[in-house]
C-alpha atoms as one frame of an Amber mdcrd trajectory, in Angstrom:
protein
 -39.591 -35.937  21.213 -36.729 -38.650  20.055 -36.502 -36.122  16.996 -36.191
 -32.950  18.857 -34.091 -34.636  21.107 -31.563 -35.199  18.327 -31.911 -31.938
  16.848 -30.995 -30.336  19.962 -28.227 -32.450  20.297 -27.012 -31.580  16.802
 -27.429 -28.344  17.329 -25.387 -28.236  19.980 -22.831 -30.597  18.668 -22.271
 -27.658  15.728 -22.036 -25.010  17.925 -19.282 -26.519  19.833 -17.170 -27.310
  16.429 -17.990 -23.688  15.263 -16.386 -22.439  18.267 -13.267 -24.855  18.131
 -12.975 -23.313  14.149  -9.647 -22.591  12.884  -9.596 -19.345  10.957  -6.972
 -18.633   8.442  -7.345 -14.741   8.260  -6.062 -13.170   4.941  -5.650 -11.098
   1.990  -6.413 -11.228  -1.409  -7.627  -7.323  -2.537  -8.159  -4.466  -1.722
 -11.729  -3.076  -1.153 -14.112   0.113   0.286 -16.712  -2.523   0.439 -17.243
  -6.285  -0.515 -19.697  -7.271  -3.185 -21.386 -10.553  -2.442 -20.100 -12.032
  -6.064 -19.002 -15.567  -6.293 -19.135 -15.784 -10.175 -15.991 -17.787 -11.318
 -15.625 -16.433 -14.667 -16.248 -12.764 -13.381 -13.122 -10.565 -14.030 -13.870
  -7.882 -12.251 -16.264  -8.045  -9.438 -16.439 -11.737  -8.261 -14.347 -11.942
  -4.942 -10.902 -13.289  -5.748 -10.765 -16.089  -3.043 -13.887 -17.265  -5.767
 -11.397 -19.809  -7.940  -9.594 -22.387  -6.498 -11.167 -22.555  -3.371 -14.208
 -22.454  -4.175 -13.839 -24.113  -7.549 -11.172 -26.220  -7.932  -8.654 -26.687
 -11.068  -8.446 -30.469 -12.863  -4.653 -29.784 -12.169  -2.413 -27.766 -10.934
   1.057 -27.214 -12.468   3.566 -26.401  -9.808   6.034 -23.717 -11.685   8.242
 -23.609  -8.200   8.610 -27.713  -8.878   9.890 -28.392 -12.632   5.909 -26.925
 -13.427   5.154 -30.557 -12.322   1.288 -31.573 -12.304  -0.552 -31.998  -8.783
  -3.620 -33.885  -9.564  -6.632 -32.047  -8.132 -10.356 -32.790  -9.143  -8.752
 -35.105 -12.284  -6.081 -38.019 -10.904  -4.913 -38.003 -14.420  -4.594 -37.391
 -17.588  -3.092 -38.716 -21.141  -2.004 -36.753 -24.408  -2.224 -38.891 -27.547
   0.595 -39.749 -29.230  -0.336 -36.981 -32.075  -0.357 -34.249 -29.005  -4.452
 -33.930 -30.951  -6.380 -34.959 -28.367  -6.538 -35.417 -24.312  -7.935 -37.146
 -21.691  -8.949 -36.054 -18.544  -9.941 -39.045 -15.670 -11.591 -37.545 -12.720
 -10.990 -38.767  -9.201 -13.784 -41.708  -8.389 -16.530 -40.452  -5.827 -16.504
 -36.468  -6.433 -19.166 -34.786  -4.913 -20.518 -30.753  -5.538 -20.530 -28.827
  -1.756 -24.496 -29.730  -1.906 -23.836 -33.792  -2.184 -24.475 -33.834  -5.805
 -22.255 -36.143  -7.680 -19.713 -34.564  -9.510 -18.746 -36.172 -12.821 -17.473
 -35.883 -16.595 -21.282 -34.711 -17.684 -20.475 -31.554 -15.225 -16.540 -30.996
 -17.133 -18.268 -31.544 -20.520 -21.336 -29.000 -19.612 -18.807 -26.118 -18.502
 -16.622 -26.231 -21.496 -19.896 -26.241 -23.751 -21.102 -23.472 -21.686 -18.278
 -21.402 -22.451 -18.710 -22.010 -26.168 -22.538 -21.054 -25.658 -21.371 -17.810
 -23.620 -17.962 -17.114 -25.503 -18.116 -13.564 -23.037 -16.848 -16.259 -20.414
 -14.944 -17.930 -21.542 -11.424 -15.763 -20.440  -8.570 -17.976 -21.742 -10.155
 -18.334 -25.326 -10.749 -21.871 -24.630 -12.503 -22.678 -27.761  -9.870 -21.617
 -29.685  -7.446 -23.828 -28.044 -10.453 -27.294 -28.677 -12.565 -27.933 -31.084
 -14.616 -30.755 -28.956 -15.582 -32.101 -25.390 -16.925 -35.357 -25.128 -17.849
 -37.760 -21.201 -16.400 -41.012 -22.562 -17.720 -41.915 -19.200 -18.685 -40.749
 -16.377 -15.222 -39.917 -14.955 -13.648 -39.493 -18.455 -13.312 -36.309 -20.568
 -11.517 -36.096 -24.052 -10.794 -32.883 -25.714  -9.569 -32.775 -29.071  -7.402
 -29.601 -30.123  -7.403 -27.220 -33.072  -3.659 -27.480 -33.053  -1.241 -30.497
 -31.775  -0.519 -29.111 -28.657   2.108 -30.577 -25.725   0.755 -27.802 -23.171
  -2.765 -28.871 -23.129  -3.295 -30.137 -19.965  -2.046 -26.727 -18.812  -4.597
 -25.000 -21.005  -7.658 -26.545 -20.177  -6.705 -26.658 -16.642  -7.044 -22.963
 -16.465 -10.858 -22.874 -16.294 -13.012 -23.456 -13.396 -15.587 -26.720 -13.790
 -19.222 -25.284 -12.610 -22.435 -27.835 -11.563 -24.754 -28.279 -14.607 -27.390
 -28.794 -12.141 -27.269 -24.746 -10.606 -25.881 -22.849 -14.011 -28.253 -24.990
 -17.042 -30.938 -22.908 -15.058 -28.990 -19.257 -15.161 -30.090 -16.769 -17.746
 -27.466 -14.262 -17.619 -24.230 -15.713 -16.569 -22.526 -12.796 -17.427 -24.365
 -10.775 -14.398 -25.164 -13.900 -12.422 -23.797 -13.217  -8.819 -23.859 -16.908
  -7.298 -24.414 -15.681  -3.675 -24.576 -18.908  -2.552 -21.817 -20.963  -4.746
 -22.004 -24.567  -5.347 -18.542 -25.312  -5.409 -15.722 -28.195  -5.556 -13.192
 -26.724  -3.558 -11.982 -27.113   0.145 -14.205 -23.875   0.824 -16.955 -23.120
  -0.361 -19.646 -22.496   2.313 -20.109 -18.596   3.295 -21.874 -18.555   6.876
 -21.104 -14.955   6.866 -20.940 -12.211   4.643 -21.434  -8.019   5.135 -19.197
  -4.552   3.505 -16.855  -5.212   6.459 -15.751  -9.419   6.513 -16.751 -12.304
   4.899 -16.188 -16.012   5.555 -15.450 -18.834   3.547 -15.628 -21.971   5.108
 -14.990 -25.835   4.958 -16.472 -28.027   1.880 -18.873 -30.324   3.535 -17.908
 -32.982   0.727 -14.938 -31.991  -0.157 -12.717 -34.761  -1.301  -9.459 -33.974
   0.118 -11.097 -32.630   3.645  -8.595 -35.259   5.320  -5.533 -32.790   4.629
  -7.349 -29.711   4.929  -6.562 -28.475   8.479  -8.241 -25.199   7.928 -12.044
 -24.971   8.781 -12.476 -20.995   7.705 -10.836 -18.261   5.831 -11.443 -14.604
   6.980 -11.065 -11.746   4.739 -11.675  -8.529   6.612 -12.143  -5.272   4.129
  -8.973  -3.294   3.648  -9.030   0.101   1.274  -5.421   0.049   0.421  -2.170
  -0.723   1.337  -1.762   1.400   4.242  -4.524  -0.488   5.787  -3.109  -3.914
   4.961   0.492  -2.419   6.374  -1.919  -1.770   9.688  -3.501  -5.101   9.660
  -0.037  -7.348   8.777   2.204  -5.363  11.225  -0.471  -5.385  14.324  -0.662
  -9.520  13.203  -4.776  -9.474  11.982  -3.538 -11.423   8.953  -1.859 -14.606
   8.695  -1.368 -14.506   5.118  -0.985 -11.231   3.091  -0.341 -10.288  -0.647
   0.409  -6.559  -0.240   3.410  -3.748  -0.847   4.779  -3.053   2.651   7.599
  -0.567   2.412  10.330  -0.987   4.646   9.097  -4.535   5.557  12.008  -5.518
   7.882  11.446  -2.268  10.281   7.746  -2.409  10.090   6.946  -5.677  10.402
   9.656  -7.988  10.657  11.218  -6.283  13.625   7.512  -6.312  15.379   7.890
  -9.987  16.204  10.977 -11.752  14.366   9.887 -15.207  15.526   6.527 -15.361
  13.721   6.528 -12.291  11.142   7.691 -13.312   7.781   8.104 -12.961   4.048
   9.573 -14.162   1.049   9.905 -12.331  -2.228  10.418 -14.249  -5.446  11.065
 -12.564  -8.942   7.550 -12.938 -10.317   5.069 -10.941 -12.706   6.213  -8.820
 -14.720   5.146  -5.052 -14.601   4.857  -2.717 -17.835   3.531   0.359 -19.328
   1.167   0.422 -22.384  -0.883   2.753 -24.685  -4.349   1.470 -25.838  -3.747
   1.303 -29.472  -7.820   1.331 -30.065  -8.451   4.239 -27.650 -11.159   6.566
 -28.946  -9.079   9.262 -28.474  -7.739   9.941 -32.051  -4.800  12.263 -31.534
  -4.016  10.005 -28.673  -4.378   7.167 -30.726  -1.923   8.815 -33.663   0.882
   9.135 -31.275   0.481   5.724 -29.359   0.607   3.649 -32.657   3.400   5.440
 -33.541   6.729   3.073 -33.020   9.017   6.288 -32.656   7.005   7.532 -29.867
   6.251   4.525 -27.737   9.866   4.121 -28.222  10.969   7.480 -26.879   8.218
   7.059 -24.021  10.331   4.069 -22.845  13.680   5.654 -22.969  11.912   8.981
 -20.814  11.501   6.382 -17.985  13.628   5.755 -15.063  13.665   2.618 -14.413
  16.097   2.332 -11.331  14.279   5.181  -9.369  11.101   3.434  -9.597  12.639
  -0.494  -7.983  14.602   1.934  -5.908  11.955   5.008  -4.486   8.461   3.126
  -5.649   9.186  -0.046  -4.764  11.791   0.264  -2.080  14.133  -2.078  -4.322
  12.322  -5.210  -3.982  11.773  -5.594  -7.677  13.599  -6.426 -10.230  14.994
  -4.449 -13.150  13.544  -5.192 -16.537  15.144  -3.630 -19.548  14.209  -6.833
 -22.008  12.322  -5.394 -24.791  11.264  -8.955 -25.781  10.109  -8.993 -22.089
  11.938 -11.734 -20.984  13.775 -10.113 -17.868  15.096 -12.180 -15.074  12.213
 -14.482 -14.691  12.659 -16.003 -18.255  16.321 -15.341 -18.919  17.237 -18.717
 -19.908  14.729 -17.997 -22.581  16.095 -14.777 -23.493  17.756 -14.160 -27.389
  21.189 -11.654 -26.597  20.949 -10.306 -30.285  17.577  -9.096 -29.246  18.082
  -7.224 -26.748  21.434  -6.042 -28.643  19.563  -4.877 -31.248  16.862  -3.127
 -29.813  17.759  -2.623 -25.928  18.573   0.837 -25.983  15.073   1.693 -26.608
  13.923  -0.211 -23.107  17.054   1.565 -21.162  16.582   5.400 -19.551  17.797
   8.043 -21.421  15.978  11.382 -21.505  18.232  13.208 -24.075  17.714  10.444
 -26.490  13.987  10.318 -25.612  13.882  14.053 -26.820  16.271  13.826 -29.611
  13.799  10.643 -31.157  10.292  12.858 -30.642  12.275  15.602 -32.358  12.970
  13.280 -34.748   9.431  11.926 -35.596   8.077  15.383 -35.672   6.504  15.798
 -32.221   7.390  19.796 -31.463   5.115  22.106 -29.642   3.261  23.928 -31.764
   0.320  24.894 -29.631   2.917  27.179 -26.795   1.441  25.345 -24.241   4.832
  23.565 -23.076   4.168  20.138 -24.415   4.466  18.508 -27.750   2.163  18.109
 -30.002   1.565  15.215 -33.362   3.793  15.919 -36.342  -0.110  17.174 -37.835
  -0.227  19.584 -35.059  -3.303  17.984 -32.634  -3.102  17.667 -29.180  -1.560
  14.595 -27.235  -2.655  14.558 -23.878  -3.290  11.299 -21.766  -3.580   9.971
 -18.276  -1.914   6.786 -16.981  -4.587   4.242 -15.048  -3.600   2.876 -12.259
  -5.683   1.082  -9.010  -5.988   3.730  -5.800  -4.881   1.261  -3.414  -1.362
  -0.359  -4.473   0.743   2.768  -3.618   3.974   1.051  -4.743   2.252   1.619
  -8.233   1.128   4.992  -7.467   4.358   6.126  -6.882   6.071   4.279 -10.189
   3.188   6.271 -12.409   4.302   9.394 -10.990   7.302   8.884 -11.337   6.657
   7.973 -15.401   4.724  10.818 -15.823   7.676  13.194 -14.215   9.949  11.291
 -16.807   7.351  12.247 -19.691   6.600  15.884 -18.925  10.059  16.205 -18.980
  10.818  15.441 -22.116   7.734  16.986 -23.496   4.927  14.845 -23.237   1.709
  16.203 -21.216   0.788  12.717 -19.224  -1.052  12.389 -15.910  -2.147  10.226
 -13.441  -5.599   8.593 -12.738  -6.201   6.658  -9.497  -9.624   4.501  -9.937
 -10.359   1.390  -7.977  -8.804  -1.796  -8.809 -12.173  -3.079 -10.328 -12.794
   0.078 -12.247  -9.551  -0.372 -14.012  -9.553  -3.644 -14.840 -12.674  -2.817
 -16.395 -11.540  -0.425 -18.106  -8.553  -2.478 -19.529 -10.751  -5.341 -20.627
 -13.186  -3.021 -22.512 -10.491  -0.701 -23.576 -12.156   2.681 -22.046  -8.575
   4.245 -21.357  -5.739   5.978 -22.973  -2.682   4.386 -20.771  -2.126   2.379
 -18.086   0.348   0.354 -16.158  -0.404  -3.555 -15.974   1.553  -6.978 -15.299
   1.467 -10.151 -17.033   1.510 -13.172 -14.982   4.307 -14.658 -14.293   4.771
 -18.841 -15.175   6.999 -21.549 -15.689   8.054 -20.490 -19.337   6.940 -16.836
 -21.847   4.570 -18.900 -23.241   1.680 -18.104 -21.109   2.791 -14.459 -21.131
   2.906 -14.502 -24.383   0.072 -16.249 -25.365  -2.613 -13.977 -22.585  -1.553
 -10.740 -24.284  -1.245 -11.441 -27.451  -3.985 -13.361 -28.634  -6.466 -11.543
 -30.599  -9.496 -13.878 -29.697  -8.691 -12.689 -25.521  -9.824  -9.161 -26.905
 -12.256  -7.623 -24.459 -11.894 -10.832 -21.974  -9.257 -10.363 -20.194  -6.675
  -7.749 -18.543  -3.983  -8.457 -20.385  -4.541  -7.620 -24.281  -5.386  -4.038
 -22.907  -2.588  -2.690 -25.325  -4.621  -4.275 -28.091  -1.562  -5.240 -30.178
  -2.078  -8.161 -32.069   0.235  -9.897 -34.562  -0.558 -13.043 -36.650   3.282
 -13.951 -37.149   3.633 -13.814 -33.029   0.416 -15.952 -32.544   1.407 -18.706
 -35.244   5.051 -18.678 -33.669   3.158 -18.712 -30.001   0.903 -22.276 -31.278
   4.354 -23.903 -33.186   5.604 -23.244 -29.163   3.172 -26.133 -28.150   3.360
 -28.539 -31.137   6.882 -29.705 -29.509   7.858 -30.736 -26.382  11.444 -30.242
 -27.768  13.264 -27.620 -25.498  15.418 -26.805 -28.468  12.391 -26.003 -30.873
  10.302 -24.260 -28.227  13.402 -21.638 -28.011  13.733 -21.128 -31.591  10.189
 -20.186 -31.600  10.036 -18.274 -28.649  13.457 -15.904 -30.396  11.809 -15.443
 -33.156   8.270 -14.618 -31.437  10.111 -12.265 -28.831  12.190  -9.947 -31.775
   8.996  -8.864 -32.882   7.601  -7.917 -30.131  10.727  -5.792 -28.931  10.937
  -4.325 -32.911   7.248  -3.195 -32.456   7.085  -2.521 -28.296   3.495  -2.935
 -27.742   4.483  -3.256 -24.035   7.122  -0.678 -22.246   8.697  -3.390 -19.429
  10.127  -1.830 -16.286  10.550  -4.207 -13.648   9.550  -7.443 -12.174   7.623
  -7.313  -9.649   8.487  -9.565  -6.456   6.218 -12.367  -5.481   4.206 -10.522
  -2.649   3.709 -12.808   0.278   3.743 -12.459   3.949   2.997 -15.180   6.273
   2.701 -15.138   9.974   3.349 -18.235  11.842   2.105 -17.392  15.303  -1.259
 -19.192  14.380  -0.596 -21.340  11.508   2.267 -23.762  10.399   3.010 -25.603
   7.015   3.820 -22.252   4.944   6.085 -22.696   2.050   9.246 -20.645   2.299
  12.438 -19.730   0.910  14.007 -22.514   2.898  11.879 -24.499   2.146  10.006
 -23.426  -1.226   7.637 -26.902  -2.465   5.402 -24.203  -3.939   4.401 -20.639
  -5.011   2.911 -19.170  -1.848   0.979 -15.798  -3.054  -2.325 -15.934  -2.191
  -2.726 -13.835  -5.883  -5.913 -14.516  -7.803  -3.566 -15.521 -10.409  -1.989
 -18.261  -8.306  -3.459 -21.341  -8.541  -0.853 -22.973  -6.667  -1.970 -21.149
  -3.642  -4.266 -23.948  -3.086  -1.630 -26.345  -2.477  -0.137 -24.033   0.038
  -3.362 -23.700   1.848  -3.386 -27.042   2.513  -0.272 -27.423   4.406  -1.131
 -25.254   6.718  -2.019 -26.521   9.970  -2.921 -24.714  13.531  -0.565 -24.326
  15.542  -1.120 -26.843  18.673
């Protein structure tokens, strides 16, 4: 009876907290249906609230600080002198969501996991280390293939998984991980259909004491129009969405709570799939001349101005430096070669009539110099409309100086399928945006992130480009770093394997009517998208607290 007795009381004890819950509603994707996938190193269909707060980083390097290092599950860590090695010191005490200590043996067995399941492993970790030792049982060493003063932010990229749940999984690739054993702040999922799902608070979470949020709610929304519905009526408190004509549609709906703040941030870009199995496609898109001439067909200005109602950026950088990395940027580079990243239609024909491209079929569109067919469409997700409308607007550009492109509207994890296994002719994509162009750089044009990751879909590798990319982290000397990174970045505007158009902004929206702590323009101690590709959106998470 004494043990029912507690039970009850228990019971009851829960209930009462559950209700008292503070729910942090947001969102992350768009989706006609959520897929009960929690699989970290899934790039595709694992739900993208999955890393960081589920699994938590080692560090996190604060780009909107000096890219300054906020200790997460590691409270430290120490490059040798030689920039060969590193050491990682975990905090004392860790413990997995289930109570299970959470120590170096766990760091060590992830990063050997990856080398046993390279298909995982989507930063090319083990080309970046050549070993992973537990000195102890909070201490982890790597040692590098290549002296390297960005290490930390390397390794620091990849989520740490318990040895005791994934030693017994036989297909990680397809492994779902319904019911995640995690590291982060939340990781429990009390709830989970097509329509919502729940993540909630970390039972042993170490930093529980400044998380002031017991529940995140993600309610399915298709597209944007649906997450303009749900941000303007105030559903969500924390959005990551194109809202055109925010000021009028939002803003204006209640100026003392509904917010935003739009930083230059990733940067947005055309390509051709150089591999595609199309081969008359595949003639004309490794073809310099035309990818050239594709470039100059585009209007640039229309798109920030009509697609994106002028929130991003213009970027005419062939070397793809743009506004976010202009203190980076080489002038002689884009001297040299910027004409062929600026609009202009007649010298878009005048080049293709140059390289041979004529139509010699009648059909109103050019054909290759041999006479085969080009015809292509351009891939782009059905729900970011902002995009929609810049791919039409690039394929009015290129049917109108010849060239017989089209648009294709798949969901988002259909085409970032298809850009990791290359099953596409075209496309428009972004590269993340970061604290220098070496993580740009370095995530599109490695060879060994073939067929892992987004962002080699142009499949355009260079060995000069990836040696000048490694010399980049043998220094920590500013002055060296930039001779590398001009030489690295007048290749890749000589050869354009990516057609650069704009920046886009950093897409956040935060309502305060619920929630305080948000980081703002005022007052910006971190990057506040909620973007899979944020990690820092932890950090932001937890300031927030309820508002009393």
């Amino acid at each position: 009876m004494k043990k029912y007795l507690l039970a009850a009381a228990a019971l009851t004890l829960l209930s009462g907290s559950a209700m008292a819950q503070t729910v942090l509603t947001v969102n992350i994707e768009p989706a006609t249906t959520w897929v009960r996938n929690f699989n970290p190193f899934n790039q595709t269909s694992s739900r993208q609230s999955t890393l960081d707060f589920i699994y938590e980083p080692l560090v996190v390097f604060n780009r909107f600080d000096s890219n300054k290092p906020v200790y997460r599950l590691a409270e430290s860590f120490k490059l040798s002198d030689d920039l060969k090695s590193i050491d990682f010191k975990l905090r004392p005490n860790l413990k997995w969501s289930d109570g299970k200590p959470l120590t170096a043996a766990d760091v060590k067995f992830t990063y050997d996991y990856l080398k046993k399941f390279p298909a995982l492993d989507f930063v090319s970790i083990w080309t970046f280390i050549t070993d992973v030792q537990a000195v102890d049982g909070q201490t982890v060493r790597f040692t590098l293939a290549n002296p390297s003063s960005l290490a930390a932010e390397q390794i620091s990229q990849l989520p740490i998984v318990p040895e005791h749940v994934w030693k017994d999984v036989t297909d990680p690739v397809t492994f779902t991980n319904e019911t995640p054993v995690g590291s982060g702040p939340l990781t429990e999922v009390p709830r989970f259909t097509g329509q919502t799902y729940d993540q909630c608070r970390n039972p042993n979470y170490w930093d529980n004491e400044h998380l002031k949020v017991d529940c995140m709610r993600f309610p399915q929304l298709a597209d944007n129009n649906q997450m303009l519905t749900a941000t303007a009526d105030g559903t969500l408190d924390w959005g990551v969405s194109f809202i055109p004509d925010i000021d009028n549609v939002y803003v204006s709906k209640d100026p003392a709570h509904f917010h935003y703040w739009y930083s230059p941030s990733s940067m947005v870009a055309f390509l051709f799939n150089l591999e595609t199995a199309n081969e008359n496609n595949k003639k004309a898109f490794n073809d310099l001349k035309f990818r050239r001439a594709v470039s100059m067909a585009l209007d640039r200005k229309t798109m920030i101005d009509v697609a994106g109602y002028g929130y991003p950026t213009l970027n005419e950088d062939p070397g793809l430096m743009g506004e976010l990395y202009k203190s980076w940027s080489d002038p002689s580079v884009k001297a040299d070669f910027g004409k062929f990243a600026t609009y202009d239609a007649d010298a878009a024909k005048a080049l293709l009539d140059e390289a041979g491209y004529k139509d010699k079929d009648g059909d109103g569109f050019r054909d290759n110099p041999d006479g085969t067919k080009i015809s292509f469409s351009i891939i782009v997700p059905s729900a970011w409309t902002d995009w929609i409308d810049t791919v039409n607007l690039a394929v009015e550009g290129m049917q109108a100086v010849g060239i017989d492109a089209k648009i294709e509207t798949p969901e988002e994890a259909v085409w970032t399928g298809n850009l990791i296994n290359g099953t596409f002719d075209a496309a428009i994509n972004s590269l993340p945006a970061s604290a220098s162009p070496y993580y740009p750089y370095k995530r599109a044009f490695s060879a060994s992130d073939k067929g892992k990751t987004r962002f080699t879909a142009q499949r355009w590798f260079n060995p000069e480009v990836e040696k000048l990319v490694t010399e980049f982290t043998h220094t920590a000397d500013l002055a060296k770093q930039k001779d590398a990174m001009d030489k690295a970045q007048r290749i890749v505007a000589e050869n354009m394997p990516l057609i650069p158009v704009f920046n886009n902004p950093n897409w956040y929206q935060y309502n305060t009517k619920r929630f305080t702590g948000w980081s703002t323009k005022e007052d910006p101690f971190v990057n506040p998208s909620i973007s899979r590709t944020n990690p820092a959106r932890l950090l932001n998470l937890l300031a927030l607290e309820p508002v009393k």
